[in-house]
C-alpha positions in Angstrom: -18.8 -11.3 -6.0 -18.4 -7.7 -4.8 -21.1 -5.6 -3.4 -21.7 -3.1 -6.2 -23.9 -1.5 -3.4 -20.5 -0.4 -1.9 -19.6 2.1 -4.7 -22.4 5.0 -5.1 -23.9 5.4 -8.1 -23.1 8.8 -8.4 -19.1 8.0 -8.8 -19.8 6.8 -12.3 -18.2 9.1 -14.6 -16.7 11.5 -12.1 -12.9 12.0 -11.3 -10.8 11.4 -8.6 -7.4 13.5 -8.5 -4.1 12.1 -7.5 -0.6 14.2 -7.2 2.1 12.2 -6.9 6.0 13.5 -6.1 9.5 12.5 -7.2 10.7 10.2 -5.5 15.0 8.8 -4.5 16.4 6.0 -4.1 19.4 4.1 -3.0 20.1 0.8 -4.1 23.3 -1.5 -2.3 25.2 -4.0 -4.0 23.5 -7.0 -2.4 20.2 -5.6 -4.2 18.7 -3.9 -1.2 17.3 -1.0 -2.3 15.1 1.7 -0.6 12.8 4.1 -2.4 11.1 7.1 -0.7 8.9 10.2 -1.7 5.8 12.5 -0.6 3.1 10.8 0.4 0.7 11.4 -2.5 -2.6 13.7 -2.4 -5.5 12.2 -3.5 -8.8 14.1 -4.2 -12.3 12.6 -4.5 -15.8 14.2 -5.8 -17.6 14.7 -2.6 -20.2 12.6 -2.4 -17.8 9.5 -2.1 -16.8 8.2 1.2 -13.1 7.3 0.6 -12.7 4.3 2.8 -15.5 3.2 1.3 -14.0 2.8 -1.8 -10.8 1.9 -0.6 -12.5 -1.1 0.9 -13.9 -1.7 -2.9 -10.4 -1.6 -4.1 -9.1 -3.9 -1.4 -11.6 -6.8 -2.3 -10.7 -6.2 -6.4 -7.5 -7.2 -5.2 -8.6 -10.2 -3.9 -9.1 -9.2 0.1 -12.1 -10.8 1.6 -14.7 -8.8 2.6 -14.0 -9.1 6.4 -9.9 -8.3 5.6 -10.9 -5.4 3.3 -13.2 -3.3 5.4 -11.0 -4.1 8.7 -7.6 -2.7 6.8 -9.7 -0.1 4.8 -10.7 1.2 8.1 -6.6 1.8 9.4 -5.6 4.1 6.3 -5.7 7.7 5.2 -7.3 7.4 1.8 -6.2 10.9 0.9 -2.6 10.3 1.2 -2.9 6.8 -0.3 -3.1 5.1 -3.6 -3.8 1.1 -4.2 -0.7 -0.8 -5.6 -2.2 -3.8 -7.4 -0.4 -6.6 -5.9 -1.2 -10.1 -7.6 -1.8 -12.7 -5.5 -0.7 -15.3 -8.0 2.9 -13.3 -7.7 3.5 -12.0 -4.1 2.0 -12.7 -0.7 1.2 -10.0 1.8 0.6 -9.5 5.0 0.1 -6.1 7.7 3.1 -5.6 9.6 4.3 -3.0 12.4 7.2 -1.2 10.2 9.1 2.1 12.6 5.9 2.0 14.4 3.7 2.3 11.6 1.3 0.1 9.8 2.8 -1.6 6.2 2.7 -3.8 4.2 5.5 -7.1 3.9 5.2 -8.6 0.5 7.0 -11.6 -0.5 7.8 -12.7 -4.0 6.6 -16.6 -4.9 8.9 -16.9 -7.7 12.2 -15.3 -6.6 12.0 -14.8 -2.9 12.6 -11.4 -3.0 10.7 -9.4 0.2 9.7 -5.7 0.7 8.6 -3.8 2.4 5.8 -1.0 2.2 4.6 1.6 4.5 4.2 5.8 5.3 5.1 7.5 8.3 5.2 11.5 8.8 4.0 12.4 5.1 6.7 9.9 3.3 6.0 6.8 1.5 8.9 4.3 1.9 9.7 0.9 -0.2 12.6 -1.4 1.0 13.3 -4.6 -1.1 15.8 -7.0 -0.9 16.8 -11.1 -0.8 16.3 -11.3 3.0 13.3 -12.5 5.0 10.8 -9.7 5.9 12.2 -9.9 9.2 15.9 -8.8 7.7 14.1 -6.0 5.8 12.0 -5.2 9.0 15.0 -5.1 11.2 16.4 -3.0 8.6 13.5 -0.7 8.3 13.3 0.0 12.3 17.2 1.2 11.5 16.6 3.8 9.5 17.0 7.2 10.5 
């Protein structure tokens, strides 16, 4: 049930460029584990409006229309790429992570939580077996 309205027409067939970095990352012995690298650089023919196809992207991965173009609206599409997160797998929610915008994902089967979100040109992913407060606690830590 997405608009197809919301891609343009002139998209079809036409290339959009991502660089992505190396990234590092440290893992405990309890399982917590925090990955960061360069946030990546993402090109796009220019005709396209890229939070306009971010908010296409968002409602593919099941956001309603109303979450999609609200969240699409808070992120810099040519520094980001969309994870695809099933729904059936994880839940997710927008949390305030070191005074940033992220991401708290929370694993139905497992329990596992983590944590995603970029600040000054890095992207950073903390997992672990604690709540998303735990990790988010963690997160505000880190220096």
């Amino acid at each position: 049930d997405i608009d197809p309205l919301l891609l343009p027409d002139s998209l079809d067939g036409q290339a959009v460029d991502a660089t992505l970095y190396a990234s590092v990352d440290q893992s405990w012995a309890d399982g917590t584990m925090l990955m960061q690298t360069p946030s990546p650089e993402v090109d796009y023919p220019d005709d396209v409006d890229p939070t306009v196809l971010g908010e296409a992207l968002l409602q593919l991965l099941g956001l309603t229309p109303e979450e999609a173009h609200e969240m699409a609206q808070n992120i810099d599409w040519t520094s980001t790429l969309v994870v695809p997160v099933p729904q059936t797998a994880f839940t997710f929610s927008e949390v305030t992570v070191d005074g940033t915008s992220g991401m708290a994902l929370t694993s139905l089967q497992d329990g596992q939580s983590g944590l995603v979100w970029q600040k000054d040109g890095v992207v950073y992913f903390l997992s672990g077996r604690g709540t998303r407060e735990d990790l988010l606690k963690l997160a505000d830590s880190l220096k």
